[in-house]
KOLFINU-454136 format. One record per residue: residue in one letter; x, y, z of N, C-alpha, C, CB in turn; residue number from 1. Coordinates in nm, 2 decimals. Glycine has a CB too. Example, Ala and Ser with C-alpha at 12.3 -4.5 7.8 and 13.67 -1.06 7.14 Angstrom:
+---+--------+--------+--------+--------+--------+--------+--------+--------+--------+--------+--------+--------+-----+
| r |   n.px |   n.py |   n.pz |  ca.px |  ca.py |  ca.pz |   c.px |   c.py |   c.pz |  cb.px |  cb.py |  cb.pz |   k |
+---+--------+--------+--------+--------+--------+--------+--------+--------+--------+--------+--------+--------+-----+
| A |   1.32 |  -0.57 |   0.78 |   1.23 |  -0.45 |   0.78 |   1.32 |  -0.33 |   0.78 |   1.13 |  -0.45 |   0.90 |   1 |
| S |   1.28 |  -0.22 |   0.71 |   1.37 |  -0.11 |   0.71 |   1.29 |   0.00 |   0.79 |   1.41 |  -0.06 |   0.57 |   2 |
+---+--------+--------+--------+--------+--------+--------+--------+--------+--------+--------+--------+--------+-----+
//
This chain:
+---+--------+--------+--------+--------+--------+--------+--------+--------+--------+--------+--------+--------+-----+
| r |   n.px |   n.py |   n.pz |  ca.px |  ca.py |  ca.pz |   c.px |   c.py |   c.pz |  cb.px |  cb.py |  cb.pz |   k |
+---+--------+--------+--------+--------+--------+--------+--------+--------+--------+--------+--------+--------+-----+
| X |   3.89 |   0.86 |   1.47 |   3.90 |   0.94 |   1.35 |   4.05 |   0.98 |   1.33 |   3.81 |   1.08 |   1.37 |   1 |
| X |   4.11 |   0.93 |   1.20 |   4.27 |   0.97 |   1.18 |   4.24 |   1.10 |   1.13 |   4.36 |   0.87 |   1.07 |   2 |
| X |   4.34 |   1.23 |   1.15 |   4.34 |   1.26 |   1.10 |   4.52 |   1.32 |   1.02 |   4.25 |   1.30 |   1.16 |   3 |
| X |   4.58 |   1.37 |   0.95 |   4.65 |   1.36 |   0.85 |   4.70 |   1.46 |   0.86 |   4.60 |   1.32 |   0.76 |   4 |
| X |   4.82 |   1.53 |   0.86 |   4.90 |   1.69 |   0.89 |   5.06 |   1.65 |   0.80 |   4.93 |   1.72 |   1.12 |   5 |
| X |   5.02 |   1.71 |   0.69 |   5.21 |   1.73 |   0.59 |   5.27 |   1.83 |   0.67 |   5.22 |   1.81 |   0.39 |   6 |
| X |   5.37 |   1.84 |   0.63 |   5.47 |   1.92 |   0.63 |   5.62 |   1.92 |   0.55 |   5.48 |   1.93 |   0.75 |   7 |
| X |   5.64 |   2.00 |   0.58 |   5.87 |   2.05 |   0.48 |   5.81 |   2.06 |   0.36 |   6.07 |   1.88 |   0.47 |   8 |
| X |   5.69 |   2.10 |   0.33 |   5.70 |   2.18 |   0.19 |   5.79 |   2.32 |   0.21 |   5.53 |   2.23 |   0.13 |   9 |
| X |   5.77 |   2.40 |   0.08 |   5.91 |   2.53 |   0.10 |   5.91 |   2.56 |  -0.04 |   6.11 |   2.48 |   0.17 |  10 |
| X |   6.01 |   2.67 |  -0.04 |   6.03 |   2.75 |  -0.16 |   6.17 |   2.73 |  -0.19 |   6.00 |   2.89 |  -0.15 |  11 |
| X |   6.18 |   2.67 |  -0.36 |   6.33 |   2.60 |  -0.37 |   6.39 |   2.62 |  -0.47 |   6.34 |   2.45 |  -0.37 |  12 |
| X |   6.51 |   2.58 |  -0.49 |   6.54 |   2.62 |  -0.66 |   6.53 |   2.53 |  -0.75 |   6.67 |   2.67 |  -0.70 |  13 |
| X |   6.51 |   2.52 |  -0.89 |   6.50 |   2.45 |  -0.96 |   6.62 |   2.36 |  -0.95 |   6.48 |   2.50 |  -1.07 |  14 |
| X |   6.58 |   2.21 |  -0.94 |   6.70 |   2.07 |  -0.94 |   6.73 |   2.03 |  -0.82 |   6.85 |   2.09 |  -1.01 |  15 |
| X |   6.67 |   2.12 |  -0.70 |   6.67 |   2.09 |  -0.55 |   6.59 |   2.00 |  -0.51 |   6.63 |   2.20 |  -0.48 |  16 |
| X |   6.62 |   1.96 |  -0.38 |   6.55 |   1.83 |  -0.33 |   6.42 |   1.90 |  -0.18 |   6.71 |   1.70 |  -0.24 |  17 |
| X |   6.35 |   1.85 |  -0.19 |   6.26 |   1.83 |  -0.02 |   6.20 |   1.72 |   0.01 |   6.13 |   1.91 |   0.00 |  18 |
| X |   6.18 |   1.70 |   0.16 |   6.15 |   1.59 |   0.22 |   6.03 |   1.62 |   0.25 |   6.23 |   1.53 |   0.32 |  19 |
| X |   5.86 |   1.53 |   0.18 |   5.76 |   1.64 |   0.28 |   5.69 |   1.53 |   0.37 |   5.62 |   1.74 |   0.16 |  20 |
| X |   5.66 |   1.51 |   0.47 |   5.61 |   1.41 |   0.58 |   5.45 |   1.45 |   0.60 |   5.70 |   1.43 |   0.75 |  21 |
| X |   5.41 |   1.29 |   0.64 |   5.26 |   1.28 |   0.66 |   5.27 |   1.22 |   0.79 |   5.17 |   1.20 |   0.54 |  22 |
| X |   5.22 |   1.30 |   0.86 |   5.17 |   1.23 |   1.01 |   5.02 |   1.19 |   1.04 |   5.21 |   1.34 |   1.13 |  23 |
| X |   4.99 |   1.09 |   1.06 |   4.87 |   1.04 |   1.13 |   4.83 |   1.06 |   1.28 |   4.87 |   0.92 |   1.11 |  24 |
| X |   4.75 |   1.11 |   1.33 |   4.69 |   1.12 |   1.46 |   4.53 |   1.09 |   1.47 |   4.71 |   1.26 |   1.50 |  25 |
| X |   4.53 |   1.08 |   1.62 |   4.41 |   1.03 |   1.64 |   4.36 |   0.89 |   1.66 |   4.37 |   1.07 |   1.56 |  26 |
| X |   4.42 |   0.78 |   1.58 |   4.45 |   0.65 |   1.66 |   4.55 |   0.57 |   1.55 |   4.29 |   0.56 |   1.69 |  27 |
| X |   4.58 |   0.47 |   1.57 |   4.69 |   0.40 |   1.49 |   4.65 |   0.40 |   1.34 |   4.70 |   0.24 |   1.53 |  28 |
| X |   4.68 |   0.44 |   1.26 |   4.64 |   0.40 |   1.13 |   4.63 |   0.27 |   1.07 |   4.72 |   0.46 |   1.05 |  29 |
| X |   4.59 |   0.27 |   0.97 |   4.50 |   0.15 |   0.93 |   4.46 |   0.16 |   0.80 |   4.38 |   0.13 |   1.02 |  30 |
| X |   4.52 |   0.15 |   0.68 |   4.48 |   0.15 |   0.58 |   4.51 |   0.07 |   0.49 |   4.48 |   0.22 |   0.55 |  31 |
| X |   4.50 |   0.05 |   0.36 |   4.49 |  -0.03 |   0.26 |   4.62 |   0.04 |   0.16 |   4.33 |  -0.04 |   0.20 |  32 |
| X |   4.59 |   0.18 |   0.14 |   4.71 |   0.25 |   0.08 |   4.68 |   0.37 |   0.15 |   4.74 |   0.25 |  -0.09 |  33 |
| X |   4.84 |   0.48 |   0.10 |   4.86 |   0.59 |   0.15 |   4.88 |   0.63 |   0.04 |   4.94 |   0.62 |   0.24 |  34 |
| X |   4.86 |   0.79 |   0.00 |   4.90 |   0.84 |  -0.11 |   4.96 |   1.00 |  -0.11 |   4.77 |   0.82 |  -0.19 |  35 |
| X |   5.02 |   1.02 |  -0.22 |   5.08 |   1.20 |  -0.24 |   4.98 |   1.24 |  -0.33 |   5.26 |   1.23 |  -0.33 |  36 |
| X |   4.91 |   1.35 |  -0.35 |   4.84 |   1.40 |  -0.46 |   4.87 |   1.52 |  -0.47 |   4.71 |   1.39 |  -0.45 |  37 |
| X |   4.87 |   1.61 |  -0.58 |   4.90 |   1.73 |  -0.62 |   4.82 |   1.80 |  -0.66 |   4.97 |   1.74 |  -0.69 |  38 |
| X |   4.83 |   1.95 |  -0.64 |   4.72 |   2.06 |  -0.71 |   4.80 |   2.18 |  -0.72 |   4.55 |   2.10 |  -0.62 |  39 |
| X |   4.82 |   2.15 |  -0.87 |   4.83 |   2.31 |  -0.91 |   4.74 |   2.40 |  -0.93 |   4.89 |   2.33 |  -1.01 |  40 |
| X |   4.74 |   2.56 |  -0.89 |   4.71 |   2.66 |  -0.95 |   4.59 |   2.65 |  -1.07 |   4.83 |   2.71 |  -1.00 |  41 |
| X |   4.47 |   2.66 |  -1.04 |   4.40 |   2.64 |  -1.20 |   4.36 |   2.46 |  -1.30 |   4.56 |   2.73 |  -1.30 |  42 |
| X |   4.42 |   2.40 |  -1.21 |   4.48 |   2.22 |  -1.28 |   4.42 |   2.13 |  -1.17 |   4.70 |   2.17 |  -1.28 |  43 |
| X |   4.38 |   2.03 |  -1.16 |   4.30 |   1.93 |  -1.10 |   4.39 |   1.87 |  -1.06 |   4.20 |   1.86 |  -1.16 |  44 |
| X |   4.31 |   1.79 |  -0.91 |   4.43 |   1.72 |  -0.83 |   4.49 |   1.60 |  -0.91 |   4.38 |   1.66 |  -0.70 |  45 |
| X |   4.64 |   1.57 |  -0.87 |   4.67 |   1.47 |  -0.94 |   4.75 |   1.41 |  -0.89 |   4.70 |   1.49 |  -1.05 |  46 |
| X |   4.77 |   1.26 |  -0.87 |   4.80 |   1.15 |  -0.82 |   4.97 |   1.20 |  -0.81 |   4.75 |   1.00 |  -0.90 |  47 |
| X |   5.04 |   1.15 |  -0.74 |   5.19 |   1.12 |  -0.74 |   5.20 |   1.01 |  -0.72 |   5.28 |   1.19 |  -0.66 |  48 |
| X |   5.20 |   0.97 |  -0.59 |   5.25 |   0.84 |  -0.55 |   5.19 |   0.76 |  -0.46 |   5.36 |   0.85 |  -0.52 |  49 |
| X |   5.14 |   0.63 |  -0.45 |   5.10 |   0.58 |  -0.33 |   5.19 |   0.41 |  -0.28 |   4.93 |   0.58 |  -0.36 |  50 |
| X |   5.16 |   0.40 |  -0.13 |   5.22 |   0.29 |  -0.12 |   5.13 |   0.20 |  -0.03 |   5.37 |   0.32 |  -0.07 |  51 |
| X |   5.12 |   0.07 |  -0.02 |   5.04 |  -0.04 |   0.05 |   5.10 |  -0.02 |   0.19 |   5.07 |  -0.19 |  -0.02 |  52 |
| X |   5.00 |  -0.03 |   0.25 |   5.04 |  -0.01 |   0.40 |   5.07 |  -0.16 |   0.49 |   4.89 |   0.07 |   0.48 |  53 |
| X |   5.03 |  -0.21 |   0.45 |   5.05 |  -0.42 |   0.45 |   5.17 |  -0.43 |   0.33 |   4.84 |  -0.55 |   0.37 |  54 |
| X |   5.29 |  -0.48 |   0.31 |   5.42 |  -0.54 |   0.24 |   5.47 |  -0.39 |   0.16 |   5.38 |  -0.71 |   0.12 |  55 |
| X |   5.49 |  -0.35 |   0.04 |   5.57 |  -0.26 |  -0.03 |   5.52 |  -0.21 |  -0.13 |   5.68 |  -0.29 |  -0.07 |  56 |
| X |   5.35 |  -0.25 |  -0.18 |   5.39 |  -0.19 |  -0.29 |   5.36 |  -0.03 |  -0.32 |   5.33 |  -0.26 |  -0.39 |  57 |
| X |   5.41 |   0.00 |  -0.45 |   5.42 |   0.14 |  -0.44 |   5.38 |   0.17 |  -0.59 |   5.56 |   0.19 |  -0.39 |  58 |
| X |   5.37 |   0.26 |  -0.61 |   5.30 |   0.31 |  -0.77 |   5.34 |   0.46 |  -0.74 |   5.09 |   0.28 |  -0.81 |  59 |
| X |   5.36 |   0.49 |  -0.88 |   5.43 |   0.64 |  -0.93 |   5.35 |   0.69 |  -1.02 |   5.57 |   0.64 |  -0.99 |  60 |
| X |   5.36 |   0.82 |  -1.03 |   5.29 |   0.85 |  -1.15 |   5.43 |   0.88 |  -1.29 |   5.17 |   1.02 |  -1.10 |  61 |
| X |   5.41 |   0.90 |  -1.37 |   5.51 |   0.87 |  -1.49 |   5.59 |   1.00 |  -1.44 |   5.44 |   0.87 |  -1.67 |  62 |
| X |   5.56 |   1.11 |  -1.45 |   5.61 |   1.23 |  -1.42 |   5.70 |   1.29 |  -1.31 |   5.52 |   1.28 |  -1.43 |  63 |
| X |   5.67 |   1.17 |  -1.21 |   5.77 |   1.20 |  -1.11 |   5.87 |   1.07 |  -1.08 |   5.69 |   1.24 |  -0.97 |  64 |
| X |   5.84 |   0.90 |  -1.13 |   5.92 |   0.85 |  -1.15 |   6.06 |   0.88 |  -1.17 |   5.89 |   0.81 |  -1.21 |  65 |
| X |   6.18 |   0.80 |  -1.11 |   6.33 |   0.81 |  -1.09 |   6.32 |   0.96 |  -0.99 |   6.42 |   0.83 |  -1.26 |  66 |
| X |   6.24 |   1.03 |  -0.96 |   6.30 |   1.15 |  -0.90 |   6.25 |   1.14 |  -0.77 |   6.28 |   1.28 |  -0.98 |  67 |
| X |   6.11 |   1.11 |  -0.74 |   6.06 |   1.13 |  -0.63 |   6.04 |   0.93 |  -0.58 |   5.91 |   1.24 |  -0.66 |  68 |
| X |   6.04 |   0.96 |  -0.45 |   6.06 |   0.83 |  -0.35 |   5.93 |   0.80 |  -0.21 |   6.24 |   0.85 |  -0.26 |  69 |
| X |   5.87 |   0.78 |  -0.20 |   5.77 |   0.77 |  -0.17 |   5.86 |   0.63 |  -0.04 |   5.65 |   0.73 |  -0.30 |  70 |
| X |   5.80 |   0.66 |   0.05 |   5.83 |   0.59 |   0.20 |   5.71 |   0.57 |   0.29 |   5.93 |   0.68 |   0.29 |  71 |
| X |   5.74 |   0.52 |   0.41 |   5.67 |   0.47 |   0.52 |   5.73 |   0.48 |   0.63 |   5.62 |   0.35 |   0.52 |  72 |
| X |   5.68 |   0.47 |   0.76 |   5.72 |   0.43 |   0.89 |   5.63 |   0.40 |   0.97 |   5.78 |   0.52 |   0.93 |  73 |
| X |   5.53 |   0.29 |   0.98 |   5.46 |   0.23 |   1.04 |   5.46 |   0.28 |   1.20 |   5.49 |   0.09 |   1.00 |  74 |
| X |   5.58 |   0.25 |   1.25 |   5.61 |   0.20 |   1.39 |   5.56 |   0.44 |   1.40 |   5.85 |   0.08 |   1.44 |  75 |
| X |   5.58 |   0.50 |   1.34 |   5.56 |   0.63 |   1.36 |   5.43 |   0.69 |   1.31 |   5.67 |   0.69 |   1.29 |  76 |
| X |   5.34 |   0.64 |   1.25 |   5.23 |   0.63 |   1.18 |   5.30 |   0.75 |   1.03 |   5.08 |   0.69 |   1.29 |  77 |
| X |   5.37 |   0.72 |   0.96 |   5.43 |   0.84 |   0.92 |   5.44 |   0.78 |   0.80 |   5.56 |   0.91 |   0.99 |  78 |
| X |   5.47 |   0.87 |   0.67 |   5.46 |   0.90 |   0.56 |   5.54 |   0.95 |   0.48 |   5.40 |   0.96 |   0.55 |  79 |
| X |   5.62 |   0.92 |   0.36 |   5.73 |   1.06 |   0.31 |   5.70 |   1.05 |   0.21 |   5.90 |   1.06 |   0.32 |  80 |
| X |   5.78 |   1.14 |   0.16 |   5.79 |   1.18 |  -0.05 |   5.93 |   1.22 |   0.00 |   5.65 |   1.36 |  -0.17 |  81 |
| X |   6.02 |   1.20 |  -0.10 |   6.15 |   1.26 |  -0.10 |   6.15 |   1.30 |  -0.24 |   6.27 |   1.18 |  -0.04 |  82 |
| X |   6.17 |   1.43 |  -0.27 |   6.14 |   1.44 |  -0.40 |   6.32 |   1.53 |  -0.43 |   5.95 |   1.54 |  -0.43 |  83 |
| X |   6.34 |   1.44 |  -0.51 |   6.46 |   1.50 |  -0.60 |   6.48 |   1.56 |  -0.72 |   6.53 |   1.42 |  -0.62 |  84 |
| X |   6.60 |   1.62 |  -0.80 |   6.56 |   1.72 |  -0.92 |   6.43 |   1.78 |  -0.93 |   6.57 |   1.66 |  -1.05 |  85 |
| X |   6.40 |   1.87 |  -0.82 |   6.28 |   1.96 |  -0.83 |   6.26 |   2.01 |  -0.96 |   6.28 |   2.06 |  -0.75 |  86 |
| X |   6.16 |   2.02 |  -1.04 |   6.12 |   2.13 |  -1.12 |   6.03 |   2.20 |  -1.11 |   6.11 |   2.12 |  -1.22 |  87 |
| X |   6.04 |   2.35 |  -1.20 |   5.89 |   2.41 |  -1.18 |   5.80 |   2.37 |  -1.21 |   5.86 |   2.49 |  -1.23 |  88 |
| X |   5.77 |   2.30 |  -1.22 |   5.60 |   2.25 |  -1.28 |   5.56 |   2.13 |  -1.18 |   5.59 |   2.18 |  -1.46 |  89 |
| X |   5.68 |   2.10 |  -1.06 |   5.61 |   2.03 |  -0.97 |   5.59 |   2.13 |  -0.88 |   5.67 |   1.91 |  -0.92 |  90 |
| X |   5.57 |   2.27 |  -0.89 |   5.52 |   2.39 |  -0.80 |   5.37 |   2.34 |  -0.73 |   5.50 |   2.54 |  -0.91 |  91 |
| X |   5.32 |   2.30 |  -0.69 |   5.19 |   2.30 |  -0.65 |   5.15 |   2.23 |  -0.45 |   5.12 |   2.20 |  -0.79 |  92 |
| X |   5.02 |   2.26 |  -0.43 |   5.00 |   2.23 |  -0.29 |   5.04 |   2.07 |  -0.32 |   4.85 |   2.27 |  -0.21 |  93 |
| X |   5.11 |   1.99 |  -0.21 |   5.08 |   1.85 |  -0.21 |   5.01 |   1.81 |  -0.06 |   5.21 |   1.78 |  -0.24 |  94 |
| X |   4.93 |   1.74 |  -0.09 |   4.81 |   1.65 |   0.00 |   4.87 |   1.49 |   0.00 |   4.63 |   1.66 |  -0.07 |  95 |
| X |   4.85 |   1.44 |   0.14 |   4.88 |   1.35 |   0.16 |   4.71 |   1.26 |   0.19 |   5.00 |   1.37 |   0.26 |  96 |
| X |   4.69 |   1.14 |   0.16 |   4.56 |   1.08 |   0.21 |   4.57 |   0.91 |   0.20 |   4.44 |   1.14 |   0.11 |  97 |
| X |   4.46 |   0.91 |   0.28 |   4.47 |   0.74 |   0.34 |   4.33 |   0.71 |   0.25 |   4.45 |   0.70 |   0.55 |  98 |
| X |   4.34 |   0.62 |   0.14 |   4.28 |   0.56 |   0.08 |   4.14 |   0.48 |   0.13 |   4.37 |   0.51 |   0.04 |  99 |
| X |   4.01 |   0.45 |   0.08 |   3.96 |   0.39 |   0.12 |   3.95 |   0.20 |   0.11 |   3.89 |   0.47 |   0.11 | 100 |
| X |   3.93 |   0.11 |   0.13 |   3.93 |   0.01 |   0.12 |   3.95 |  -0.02 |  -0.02 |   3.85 |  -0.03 |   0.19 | 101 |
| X |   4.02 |  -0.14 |  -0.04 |   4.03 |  -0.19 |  -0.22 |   4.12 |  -0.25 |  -0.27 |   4.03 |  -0.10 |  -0.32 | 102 |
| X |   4.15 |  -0.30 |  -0.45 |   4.22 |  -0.36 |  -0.45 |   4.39 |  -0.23 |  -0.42 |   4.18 |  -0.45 |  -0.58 | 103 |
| X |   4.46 |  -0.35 |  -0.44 |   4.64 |  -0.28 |  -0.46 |   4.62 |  -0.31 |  -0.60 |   4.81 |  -0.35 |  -0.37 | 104 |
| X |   4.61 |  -0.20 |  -0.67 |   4.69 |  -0.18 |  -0.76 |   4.64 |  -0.02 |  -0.85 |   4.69 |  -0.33 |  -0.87 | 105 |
| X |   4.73 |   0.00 |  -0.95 |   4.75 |   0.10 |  -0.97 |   4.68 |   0.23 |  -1.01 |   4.81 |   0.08 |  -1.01 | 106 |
| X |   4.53 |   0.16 |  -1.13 |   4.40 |   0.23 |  -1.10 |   4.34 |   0.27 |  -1.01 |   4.33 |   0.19 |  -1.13 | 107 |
| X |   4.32 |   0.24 |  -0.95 |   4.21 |   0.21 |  -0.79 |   4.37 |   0.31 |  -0.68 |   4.18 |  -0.09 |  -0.72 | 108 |
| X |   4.47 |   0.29 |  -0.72 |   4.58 |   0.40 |  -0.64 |   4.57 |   0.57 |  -0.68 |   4.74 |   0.35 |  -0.69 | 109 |
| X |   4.55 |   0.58 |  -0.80 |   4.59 |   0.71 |  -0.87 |   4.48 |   0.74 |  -0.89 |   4.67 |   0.70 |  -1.00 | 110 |
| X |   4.34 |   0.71 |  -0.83 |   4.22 |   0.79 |  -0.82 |   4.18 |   0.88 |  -0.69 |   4.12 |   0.70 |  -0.84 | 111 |
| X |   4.17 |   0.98 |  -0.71 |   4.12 |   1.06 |  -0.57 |   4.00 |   1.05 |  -0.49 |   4.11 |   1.18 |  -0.60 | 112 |
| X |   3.94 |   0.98 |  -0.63 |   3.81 |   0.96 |  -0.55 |   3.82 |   0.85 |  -0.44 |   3.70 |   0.92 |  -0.64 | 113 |
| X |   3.90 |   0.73 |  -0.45 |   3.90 |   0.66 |  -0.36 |   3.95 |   0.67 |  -0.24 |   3.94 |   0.59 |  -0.39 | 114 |
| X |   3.99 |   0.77 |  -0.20 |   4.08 |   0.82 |  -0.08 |   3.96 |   0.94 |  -0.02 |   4.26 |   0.91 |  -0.14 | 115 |
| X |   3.98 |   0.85 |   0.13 |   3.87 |   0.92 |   0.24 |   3.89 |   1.06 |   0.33 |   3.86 |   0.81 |   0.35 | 116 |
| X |   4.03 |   1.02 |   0.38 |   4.08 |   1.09 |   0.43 |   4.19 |   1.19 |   0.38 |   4.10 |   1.03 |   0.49 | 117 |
| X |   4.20 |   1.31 |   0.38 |   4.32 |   1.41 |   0.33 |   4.37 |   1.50 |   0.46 |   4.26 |   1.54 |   0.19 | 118 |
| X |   4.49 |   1.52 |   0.43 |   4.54 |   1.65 |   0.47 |   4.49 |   1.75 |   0.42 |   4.64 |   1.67 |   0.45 | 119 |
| X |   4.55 |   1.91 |   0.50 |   4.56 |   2.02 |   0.50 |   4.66 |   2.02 |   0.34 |   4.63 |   2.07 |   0.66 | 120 |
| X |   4.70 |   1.98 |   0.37 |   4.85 |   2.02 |   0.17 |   4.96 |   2.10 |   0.28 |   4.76 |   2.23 |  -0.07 | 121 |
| X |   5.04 |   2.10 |   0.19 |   5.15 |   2.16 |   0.21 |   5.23 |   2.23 |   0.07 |   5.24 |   2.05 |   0.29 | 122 |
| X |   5.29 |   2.37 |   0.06 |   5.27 |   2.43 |  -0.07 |   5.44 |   2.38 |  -0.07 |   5.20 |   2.63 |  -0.09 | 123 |
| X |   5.42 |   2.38 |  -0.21 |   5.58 |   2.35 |  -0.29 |   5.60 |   2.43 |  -0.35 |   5.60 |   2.23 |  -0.38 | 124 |
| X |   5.70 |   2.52 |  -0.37 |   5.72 |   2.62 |  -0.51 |   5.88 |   2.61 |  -0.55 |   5.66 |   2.81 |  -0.47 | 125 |
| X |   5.87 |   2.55 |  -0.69 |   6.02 |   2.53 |  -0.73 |   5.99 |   2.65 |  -0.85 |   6.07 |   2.35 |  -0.80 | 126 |
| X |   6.14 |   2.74 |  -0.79 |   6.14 |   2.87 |  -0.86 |   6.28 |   2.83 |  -0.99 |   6.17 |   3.02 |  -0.72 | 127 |
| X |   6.24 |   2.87 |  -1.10 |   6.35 |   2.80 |  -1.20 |   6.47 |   2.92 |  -1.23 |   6.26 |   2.74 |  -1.38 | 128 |
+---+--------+--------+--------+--------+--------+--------+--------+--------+--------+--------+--------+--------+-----+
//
């Protein structure tokens, strides 16, 4: 059973950067894709970013494109978001999750339903 633990969320100023990490435990990971998802306050979860765990690919959601960077580290079972020019309205918990089996690409990425496994979240609050 993997299970999935974020962290270096924080409280930041508007146009600030954080690095938030996804660690896997429990046995080697193994998935098809990994993903960032978001929930604000009141607002349904919503995709950020995911990346293929087999070669590079990666998908963004429009809204955080050019700012936020989505990574890997296999050999660490590990996970990143490096999210740059913070703003307020990316204020919300972010959840990291390991997708369930399927194709790569970007529908089938940016759905929550397809993802088995989640984290705990980790809270973000960009104060403007």
């Amino acid at each position: 059973q993997v299970q999935l633990l974020e962290s270096g969320g924080g409280l930041v100023q508007d146009g600030a950067s954080l690095t938030l990490s996804c660690a896997a435990s429990g046995r080697t990971l193994s998935a098809a894709l990994m993903g960032w998802f978001r929930q604000a306050p009141g607002k349904e979860r919503e995709f950020v970013a995911a990346i293929s765990w087999v070669g590079n690919t990666i998908f963004y959601a429009d809204s955080v494109k050019g700012r936020f960077t989505i990574s890997k580290e296999k050999v660490k079972n590990a996970m990143y978001l490096r999210m740059d020019s913070l703003k307020p309205e990316d204020t919300a918990v972010y959840y990291c999750a390991r997708a369930r089996s399927g194709p790569i690409v970007a529908g089938f990425a940016a759905a929550p339903g397809n993802y088995g496994t989640w984290g705990q979240g980790t809270q973000v609050t960009v104060s403007s």
